[in-house]
Structures are given as C-alpha cells and as structure tokens.
Backbone bond lengths (Angstrom), bond angles and torsions (degrees), N, CA, C in turn:
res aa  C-N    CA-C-N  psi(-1)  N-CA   C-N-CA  omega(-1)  CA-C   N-CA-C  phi
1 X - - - 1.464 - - 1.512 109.79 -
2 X 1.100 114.61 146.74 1.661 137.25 -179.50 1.417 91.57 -58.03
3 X 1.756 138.55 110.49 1.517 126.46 130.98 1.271 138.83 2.15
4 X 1.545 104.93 -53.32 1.478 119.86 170.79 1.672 116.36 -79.37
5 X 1.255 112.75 -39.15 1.300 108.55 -175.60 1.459 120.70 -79.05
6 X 1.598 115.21 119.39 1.330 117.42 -142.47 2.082 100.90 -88.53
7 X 1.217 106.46 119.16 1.417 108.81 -165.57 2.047 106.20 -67.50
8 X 1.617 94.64 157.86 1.317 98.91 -159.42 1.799 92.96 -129.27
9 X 1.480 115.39 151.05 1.390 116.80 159.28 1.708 134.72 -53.42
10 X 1.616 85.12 -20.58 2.005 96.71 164.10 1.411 120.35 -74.68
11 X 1.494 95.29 -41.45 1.771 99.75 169.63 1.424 125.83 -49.11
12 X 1.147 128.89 -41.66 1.162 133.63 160.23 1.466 141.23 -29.54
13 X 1.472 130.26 75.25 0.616 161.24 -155.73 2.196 116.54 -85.32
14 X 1.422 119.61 100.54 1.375 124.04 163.82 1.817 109.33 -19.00
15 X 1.034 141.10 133.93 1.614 139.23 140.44 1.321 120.21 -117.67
16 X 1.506 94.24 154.20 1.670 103.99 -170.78 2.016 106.40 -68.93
17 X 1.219 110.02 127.59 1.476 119.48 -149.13 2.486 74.12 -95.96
18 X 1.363 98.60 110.44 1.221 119.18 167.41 1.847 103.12 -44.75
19 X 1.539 124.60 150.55 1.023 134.24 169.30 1.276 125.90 -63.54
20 X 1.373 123.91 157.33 1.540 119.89 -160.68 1.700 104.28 -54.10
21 X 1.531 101.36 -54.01 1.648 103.22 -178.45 1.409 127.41 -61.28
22 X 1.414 132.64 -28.75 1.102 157.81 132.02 1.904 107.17 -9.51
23 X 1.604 84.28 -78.65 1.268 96.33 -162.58 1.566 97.70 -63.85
24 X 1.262 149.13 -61.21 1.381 142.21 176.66 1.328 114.46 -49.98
25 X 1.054 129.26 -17.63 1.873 126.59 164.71 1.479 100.46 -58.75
26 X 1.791 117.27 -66.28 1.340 134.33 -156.90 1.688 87.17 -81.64
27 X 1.182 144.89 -33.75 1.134 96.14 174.08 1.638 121.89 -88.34
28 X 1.494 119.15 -19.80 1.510 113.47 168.20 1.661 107.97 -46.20
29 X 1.196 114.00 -46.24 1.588 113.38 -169.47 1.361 120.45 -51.94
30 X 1.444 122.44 -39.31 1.611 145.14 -155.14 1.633 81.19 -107.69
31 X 1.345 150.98 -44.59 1.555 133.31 170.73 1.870 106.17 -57.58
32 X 1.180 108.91 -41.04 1.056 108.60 168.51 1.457 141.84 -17.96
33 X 1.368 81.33 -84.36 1.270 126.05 -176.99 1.705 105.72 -77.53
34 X 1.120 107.08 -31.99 1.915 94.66 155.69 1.048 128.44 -86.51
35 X 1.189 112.91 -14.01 1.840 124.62 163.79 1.553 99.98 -59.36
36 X 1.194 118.95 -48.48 1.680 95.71 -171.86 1.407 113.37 -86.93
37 X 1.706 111.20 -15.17 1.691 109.74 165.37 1.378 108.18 -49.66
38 X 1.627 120.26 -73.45 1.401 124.14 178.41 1.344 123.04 -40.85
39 X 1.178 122.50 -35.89 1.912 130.27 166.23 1.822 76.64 -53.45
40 X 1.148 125.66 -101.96 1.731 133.98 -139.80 1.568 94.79 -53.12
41 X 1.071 143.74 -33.30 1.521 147.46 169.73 1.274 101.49 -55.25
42 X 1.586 142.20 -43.58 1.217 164.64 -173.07 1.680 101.98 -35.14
43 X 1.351 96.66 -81.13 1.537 136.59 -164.84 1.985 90.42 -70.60
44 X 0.857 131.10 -37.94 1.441 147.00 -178.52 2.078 110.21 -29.92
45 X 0.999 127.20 124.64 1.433 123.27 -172.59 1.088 117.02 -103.10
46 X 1.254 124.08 15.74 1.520 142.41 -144.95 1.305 123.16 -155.59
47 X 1.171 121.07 -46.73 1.294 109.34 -133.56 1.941 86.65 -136.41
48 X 1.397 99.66 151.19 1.525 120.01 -157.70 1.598 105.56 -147.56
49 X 1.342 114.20 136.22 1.559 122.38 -160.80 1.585 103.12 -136.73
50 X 1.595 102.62 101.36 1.682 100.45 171.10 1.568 93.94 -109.27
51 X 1.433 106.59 155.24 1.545 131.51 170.76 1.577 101.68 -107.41
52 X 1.381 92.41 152.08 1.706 96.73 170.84 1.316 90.81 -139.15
53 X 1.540 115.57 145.53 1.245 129.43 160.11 1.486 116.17 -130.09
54 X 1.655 119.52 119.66 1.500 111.47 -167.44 2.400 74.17 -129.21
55 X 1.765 85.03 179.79 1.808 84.91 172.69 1.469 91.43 161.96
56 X 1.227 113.03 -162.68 1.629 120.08 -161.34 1.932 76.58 -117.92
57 X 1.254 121.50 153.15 1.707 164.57 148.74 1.783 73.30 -13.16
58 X 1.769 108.53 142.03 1.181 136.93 170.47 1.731 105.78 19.16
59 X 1.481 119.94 56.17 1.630 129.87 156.60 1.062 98.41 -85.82
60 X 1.199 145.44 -17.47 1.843 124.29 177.99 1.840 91.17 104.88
61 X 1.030 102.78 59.27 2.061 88.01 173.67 1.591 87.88 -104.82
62 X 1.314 121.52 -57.75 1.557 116.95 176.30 1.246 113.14 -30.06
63 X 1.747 130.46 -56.05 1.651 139.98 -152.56 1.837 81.17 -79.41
64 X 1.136 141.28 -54.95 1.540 142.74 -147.78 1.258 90.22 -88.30
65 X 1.843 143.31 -46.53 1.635 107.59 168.91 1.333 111.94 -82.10
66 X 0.797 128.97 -1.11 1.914 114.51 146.54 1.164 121.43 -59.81
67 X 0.695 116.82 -40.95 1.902 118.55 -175.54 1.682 100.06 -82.68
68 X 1.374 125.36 -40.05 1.638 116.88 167.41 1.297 130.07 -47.82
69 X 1.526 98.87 -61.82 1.610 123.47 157.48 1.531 115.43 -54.89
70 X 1.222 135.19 -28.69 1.680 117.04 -166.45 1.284 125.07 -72.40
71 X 0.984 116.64 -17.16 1.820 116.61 166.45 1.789 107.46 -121.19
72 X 1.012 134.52 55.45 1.116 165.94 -174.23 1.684 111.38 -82.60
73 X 1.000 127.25 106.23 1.445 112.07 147.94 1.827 118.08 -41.78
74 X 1.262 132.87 109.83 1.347 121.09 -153.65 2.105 100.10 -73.81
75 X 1.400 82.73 -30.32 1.498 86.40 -171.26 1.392 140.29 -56.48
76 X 1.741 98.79 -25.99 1.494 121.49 164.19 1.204 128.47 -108.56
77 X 1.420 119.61 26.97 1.755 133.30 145.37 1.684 135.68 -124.33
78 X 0.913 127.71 108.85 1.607 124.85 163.23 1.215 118.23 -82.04
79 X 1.172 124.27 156.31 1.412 141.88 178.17 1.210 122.05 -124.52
80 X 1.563 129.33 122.49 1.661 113.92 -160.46 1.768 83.31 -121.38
81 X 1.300 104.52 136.40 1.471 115.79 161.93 1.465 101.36 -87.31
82 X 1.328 142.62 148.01 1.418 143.68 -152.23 1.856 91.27 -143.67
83 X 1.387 111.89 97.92 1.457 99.44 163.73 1.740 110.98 -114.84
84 X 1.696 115.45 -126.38 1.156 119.19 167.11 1.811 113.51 -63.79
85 X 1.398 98.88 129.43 1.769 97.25 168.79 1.337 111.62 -38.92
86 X 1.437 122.66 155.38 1.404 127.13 157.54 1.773 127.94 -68.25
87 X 0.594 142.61 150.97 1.489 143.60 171.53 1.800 99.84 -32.03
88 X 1.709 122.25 -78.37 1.003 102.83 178.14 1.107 133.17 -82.48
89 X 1.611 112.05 27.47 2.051 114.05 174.54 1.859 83.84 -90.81
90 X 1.173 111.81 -21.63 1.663 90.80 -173.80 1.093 139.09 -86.92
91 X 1.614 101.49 6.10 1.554 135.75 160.03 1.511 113.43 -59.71
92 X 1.229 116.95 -42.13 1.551 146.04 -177.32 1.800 96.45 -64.32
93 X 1.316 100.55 155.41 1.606 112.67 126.97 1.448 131.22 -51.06
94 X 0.969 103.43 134.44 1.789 95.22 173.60 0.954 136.20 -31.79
95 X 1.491 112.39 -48.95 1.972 140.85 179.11 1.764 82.57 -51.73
96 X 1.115 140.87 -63.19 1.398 112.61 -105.30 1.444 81.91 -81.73
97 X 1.268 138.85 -64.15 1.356 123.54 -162.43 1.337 125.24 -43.59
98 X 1.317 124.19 -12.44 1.209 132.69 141.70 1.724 138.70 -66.89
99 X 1.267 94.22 -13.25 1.582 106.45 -173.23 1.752 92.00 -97.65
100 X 1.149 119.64 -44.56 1.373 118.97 170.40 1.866 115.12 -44.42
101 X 0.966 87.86 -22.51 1.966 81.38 -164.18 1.879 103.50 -106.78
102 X 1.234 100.94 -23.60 1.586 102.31 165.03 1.822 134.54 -20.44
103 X 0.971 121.92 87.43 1.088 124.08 -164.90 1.475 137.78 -36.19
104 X 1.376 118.63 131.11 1.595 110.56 -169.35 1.898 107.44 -69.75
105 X 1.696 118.46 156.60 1.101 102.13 168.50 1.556 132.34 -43.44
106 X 1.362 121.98 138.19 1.056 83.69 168.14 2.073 104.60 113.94
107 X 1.274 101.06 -38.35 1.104 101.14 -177.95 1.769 105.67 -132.99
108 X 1.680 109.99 179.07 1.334 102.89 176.71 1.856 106.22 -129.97
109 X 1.187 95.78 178.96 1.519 107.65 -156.33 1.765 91.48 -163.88
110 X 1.802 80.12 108.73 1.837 104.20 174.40 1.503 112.36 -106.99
111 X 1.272 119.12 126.39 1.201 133.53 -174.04 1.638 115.88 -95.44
112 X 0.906 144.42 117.14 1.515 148.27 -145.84 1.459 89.19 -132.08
113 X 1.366 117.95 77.22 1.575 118.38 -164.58 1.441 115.38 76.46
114 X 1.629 132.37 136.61 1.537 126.01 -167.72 1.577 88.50 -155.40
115 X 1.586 97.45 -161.86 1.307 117.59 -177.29 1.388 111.63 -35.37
116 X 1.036 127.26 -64.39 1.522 147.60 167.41 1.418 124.42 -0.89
117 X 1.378 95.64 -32.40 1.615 127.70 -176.32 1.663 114.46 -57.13
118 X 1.573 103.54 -44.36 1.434 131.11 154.32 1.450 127.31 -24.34
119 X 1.597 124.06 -43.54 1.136 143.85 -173.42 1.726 114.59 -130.99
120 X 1.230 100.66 9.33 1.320 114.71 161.14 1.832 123.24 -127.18
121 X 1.376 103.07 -83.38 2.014 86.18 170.96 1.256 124.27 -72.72
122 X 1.063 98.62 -33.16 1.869 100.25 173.08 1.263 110.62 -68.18
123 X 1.324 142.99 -43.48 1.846 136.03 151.69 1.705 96.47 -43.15
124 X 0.921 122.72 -91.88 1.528 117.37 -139.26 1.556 89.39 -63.66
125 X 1.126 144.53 -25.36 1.390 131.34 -167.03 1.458 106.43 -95.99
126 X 1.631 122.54 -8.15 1.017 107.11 167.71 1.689 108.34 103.24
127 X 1.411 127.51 -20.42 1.361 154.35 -166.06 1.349 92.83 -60.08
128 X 1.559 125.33 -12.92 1.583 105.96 -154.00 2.227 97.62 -173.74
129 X 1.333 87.76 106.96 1.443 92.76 -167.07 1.678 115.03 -47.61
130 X 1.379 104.51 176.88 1.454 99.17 178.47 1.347 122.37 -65.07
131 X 0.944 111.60 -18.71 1.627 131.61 -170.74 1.424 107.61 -79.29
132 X 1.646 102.50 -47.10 1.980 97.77 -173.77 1.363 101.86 -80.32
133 X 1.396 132.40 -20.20 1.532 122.04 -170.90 1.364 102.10 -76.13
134 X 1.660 110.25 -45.86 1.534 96.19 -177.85 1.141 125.50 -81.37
135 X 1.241 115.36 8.22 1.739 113.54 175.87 1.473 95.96 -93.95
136 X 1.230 135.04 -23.01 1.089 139.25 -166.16 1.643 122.43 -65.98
137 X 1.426 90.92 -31.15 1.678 101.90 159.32 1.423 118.01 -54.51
138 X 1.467 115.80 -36.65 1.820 96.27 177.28 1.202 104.83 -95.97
139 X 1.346 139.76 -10.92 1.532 126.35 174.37 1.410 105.88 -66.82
140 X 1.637 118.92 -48.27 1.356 112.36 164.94 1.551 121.30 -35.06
141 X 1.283 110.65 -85.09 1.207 123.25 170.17 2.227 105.66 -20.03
142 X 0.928 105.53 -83.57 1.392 95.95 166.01 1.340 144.90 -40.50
143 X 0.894 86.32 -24.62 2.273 100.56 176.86 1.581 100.88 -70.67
144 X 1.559 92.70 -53.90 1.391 104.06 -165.80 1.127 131.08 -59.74
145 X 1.591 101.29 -20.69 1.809 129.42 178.56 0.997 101.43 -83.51
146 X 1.219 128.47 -26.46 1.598 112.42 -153.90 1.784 103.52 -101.95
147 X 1.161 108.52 -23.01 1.692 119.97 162.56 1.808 118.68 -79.74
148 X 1.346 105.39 -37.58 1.576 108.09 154.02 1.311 99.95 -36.30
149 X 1.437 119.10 -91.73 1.436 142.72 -124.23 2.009 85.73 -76.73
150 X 1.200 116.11 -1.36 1.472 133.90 -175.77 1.838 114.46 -98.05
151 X 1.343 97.85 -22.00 1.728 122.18 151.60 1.560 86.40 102.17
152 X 1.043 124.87 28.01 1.460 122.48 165.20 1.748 108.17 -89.03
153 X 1.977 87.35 145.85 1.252 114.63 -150.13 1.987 89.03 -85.68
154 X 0.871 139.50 137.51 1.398 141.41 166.00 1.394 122.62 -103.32
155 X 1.398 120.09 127.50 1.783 104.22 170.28 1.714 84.70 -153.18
156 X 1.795 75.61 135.41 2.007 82.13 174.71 1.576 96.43 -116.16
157 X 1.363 116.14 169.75 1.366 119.70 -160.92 1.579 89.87 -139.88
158 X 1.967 147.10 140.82 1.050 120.15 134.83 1.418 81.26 -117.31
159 X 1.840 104.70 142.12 1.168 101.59 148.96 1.810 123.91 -117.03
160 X 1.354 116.91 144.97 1.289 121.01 177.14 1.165 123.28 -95.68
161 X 1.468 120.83 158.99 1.573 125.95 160.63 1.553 106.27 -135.73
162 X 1.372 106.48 164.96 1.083 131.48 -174.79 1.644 111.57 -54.25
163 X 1.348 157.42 146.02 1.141 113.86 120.44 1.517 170.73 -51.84
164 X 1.277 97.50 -1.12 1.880 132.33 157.07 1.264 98.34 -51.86
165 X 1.186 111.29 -65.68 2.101 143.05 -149.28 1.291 78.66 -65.12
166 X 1.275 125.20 -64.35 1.272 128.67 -142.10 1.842 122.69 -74.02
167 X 1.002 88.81 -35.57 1.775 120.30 172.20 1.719 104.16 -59.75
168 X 1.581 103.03 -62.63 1.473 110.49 175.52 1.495 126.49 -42.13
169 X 1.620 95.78 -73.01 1.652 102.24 153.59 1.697 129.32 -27.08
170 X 1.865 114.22 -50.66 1.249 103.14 -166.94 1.705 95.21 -82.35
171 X 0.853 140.94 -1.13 1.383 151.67 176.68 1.636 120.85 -75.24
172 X 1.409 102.11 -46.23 1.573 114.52 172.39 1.135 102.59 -86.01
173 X 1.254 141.08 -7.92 1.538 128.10 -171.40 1.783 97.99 -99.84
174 X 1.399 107.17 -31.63 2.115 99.39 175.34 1.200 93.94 -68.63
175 X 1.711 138.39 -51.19 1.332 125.33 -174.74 1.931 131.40 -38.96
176 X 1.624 94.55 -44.56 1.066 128.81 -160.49 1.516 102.20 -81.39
177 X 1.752 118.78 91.38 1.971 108.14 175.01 1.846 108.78 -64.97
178 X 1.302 124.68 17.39 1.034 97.01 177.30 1.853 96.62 -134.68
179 X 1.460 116.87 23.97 1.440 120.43 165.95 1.581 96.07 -126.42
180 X 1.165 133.19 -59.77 1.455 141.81 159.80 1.338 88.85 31.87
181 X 1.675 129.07 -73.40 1.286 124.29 -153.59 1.450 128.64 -69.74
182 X 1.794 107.06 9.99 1.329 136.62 -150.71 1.275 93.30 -109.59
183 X 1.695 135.26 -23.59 1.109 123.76 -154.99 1.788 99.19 -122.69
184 X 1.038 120.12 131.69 1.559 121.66 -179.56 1.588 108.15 -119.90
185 X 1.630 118.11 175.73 1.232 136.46 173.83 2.072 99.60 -58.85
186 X 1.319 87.53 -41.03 1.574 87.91 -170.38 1.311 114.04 -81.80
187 X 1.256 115.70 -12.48 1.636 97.39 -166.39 2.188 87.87 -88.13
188 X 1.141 103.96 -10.46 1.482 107.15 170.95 1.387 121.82 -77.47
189 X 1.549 111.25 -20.79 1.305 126.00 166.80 1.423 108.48 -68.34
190 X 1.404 105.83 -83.97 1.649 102.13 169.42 1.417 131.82 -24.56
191 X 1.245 119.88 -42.46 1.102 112.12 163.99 1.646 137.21 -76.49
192 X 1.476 112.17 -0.46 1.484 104.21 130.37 0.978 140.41 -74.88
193 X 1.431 121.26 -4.38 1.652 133.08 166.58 1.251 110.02 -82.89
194 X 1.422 117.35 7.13 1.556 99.04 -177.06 1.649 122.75 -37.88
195 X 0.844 110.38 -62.35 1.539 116.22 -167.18 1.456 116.31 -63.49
196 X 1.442 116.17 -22.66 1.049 131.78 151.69 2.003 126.21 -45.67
197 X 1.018 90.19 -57.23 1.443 111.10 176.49 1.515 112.35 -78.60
198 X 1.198 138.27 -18.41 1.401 163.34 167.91 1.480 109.00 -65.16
199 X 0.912 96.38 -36.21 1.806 108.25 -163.97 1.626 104.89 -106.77
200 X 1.071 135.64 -28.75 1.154 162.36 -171.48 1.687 99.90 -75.52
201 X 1.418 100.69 -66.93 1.755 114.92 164.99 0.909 111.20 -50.47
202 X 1.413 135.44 -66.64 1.388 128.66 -175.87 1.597 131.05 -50.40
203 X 1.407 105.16 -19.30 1.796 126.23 175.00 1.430 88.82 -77.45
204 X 1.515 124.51 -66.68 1.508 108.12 -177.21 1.200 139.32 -36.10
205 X 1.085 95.34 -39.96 1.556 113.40 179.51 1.462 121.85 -75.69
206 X 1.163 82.79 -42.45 2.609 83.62 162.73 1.235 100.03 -73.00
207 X 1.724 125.42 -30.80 1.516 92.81 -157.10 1.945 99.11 -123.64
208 X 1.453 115.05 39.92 1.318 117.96 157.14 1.484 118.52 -162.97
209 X 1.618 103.23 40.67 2.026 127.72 -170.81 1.393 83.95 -103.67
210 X 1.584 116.55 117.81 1.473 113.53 158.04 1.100 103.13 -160.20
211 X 1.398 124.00 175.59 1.323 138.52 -131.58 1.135 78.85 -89.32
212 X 1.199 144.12 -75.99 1.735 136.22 -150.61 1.701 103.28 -86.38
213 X 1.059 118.93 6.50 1.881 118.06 158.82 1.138 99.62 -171.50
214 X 1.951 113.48 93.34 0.763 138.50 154.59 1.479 129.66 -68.78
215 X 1.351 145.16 116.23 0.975 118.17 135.61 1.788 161.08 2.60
216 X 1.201 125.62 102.12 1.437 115.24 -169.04 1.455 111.61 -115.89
217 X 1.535 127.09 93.83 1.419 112.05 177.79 1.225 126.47 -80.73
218 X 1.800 127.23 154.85 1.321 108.58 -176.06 1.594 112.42 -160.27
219 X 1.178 117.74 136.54 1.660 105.56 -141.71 1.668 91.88 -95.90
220 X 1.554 108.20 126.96 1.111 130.52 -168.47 1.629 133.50 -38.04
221 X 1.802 87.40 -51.76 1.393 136.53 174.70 1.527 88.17 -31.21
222 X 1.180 107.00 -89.82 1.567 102.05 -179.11 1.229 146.64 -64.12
223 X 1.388 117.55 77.88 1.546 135.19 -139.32 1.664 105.65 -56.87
224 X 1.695 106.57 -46.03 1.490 99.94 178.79 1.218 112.13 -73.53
225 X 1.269 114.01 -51.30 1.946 115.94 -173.02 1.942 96.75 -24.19
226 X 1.496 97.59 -90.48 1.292 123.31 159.63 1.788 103.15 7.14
227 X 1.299 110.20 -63.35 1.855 105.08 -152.82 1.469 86.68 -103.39
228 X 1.237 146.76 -14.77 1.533 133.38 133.62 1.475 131.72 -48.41
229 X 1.426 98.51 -40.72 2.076 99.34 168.48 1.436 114.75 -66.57
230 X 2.009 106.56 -39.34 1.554 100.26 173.51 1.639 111.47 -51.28
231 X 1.362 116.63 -63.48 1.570 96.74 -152.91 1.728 99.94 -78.93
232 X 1.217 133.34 3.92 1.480 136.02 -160.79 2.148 73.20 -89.66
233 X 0.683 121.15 -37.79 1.796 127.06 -142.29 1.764 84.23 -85.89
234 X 1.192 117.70 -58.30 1.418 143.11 179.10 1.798 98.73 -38.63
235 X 1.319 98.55 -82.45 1.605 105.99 -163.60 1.577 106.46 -58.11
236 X 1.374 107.02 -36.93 1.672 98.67 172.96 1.666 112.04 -59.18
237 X 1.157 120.43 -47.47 1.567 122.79 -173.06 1.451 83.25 -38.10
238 X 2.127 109.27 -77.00 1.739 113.12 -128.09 1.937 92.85 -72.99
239 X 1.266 140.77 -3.11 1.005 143.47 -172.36 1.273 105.12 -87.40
240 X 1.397 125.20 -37.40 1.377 123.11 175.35 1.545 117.18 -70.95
241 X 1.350 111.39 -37.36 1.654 117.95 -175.70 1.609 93.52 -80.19
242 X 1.300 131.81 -30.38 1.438 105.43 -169.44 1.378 120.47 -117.40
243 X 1.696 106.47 38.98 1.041 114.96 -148.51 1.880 105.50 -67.77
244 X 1.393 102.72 -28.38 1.315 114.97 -150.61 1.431 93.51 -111.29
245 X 1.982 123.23 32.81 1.232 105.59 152.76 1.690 110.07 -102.74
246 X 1.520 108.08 -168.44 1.435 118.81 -166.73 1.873 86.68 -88.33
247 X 1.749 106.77 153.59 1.551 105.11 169.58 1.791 98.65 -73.84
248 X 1.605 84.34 174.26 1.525 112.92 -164.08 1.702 99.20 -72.89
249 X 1.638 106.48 122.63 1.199 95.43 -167.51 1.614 142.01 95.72
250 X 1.266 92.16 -16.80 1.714 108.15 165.19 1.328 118.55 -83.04
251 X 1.195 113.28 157.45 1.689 120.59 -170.08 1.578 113.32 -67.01
C-alpha cells in the first residue's frame, strides 16, 4: 500500500490462510529473523521501537503479540495491556501514562491497546467529551512527533474481524474454561456499537495515517495470515531504521 494513501475498513481484503506446515516454516523464519533485528537494535544508541495494537473485540491482537514476542530476547521487550486508567493516572493527562512506558533505546514496548483508546472507547462510550476526543487528534499527532523526532521506531497495527468471525469467537470463548476469562458483559456491549466503533476507526485513520506512522490493517478472520503480516510489517519497519548499524557482535 501507498504511505500516503490513507487505509480504509473496505480495503480490507480475505487471504488464503497458508497450510499448517507452511505456516510454521514462515513463521519460525520471520521470529528468526527478528531475533537478530532485536540483537542489532540491542547494541543501538538511538533508536527505540514501540508497537501499537488497537482492533475490534476477539481479532487475534493477543494470538499476534504472542507470535511477535515468542522467540524474543525477553529482556529487551515489555508488553503493556492498556485497560481503565488507574485512580492516580487520572490525575494526569491522558498521554502521560503512556509517556511513562515509552521505550528506552534500544529496546521495544508493545501496546495491547494505547493512546488511541481516547478517540475510540472513550468517544463512543462517552468516557471523554466531544471536545477532549477531538482535540485529541493533535495531542496525538504531537506525542507521536516528538518521540519520532526522538528516533523512535513506530508501528500501529488495527486488526479487524468479521462480524460472523466475531460472534463465533465470543461463543467459543464462554464454552472454553480456559478462554472464558476472555469474554465479558462488555465486550457484548460493544458489540452493539459496532458501527459505532467502525466509524470512529475510520476518522482515525484519515486523521493520524502518515508516512512515518502509518497505519497497518489486517483482517482478523485469518488468524495466521494476520500474525505473519505482524512480524513481516515489524521487521521491515526496524530494518529500515537500523539499516546502517554494524551486526550483533561485530567489531
């Protein structure tokens, strides 16, 4: 996809989901092969790599940072699950509990829901008047610059599912005593907001798609495709920013 051309929920396009054996070659290869990015990111004096993952209720963002994270040096990534603020983050600005967790050079920092949240559940749920969501577009826009221009690596992720997909999923997870704890009153709520939340995304996406933190959509449905585009999407970013260091271990 074009940098400039700002991606849409129509664009989104079904793919043929590769065979089990297939798919475990290509994904050992792409863990791989970010294992030795993260070694050369390691040694790095500069440069800092947050992930964002935002998407609609049971798209697979949990199953896709597992597969980012699983062959991982553990030592040079965190992972923040992002729910309700704490009592004293709500003392704060919004940003800051996010500005706190921002990654040191050198290392990465996965967001399991982020700022974003601002102009998505907090709009449709009401969490956040009309006034703070839409101002919220240039504080975004600014945060994000100011950690760019800080040589941090950016990658945003939405992933989607169907509503078919989606129904199924919340269905196997009440069945399931060992997902059960995955499925809430609310994520049943939300999903009468679909269209709500649909539309909401799609404003994000015209008004925070840019060339140096682009957007990546990716249709849910297909759980492996999906956690192959994440780290395929991943290693291209940190390969481009670090192109011009020495490998891990060289003199």
């Amino acid at each position: 996809m074009d940098p400039d051309e700002i991606p849409t929920l129509a664009s989104l396009k079904r793919v043929k989901v590769p065979d089990d054996a297939a798919y475990e070659r290509r994904l050992r290869d792409l863990q791989l092969r970010l294992l030795h990015t993260q070694n050369r990111l390691r040694d790095s004096a500069d440069v800092g790599v947050c992930v964002v993952f935002e998407g609609m209720d049971a798209a697979g963002k949990g199953g896709a940072i597992r597969r980012l994270t699983g062959r991982l040096d553990p030592r040079g990534f965190r992972v923040y699950p992002i729910g309700a603020p704490m009592e004293a983050e709500r003392r704060h600005h919004y940003l800051w509990r996010f500005g706190t967790r921002m990654p040191e050079h050198g290392e990465i920092a996965i967001f399991d829901r982020s700022w974003y949240g601002r102009v998505l559940v907090e709009r449709v749920e009401g969490f956040a008047t009309p006034a703070e969501w839409q101002r919220a577009y240039e504080e975004i826009a600014a945060f994000e610059q100011m950690h760019l221009d800080d040589g941090m690596v950016l990658v945003k992720f939405w992933l989607h599912v169907s509503s078919e997909e989606q129904l199924k999923r919340f269905k196997e997870r009440e069945a399931d005593p060992f997902k059960e704890y995955k499925i809430t009153a609310e994520d049943w709520r939300n999903r009468e907001k679909r269209a709500e939340y649909e539309a909401a995304a799609e404003e994000m996406f015209a008004r925070t798609h840019t060339a140096a933190a682009p957007w990546t959509l990716l249709h849910g449905d297909d759980k492996e495709h999906a956690r192959l585009r994440v780290l395929e999407v991943v290693i291209e970013h940190l390969e481009a920013r670090i192109a011009g260091l020495p490998e891990a271990g060289a003199d």
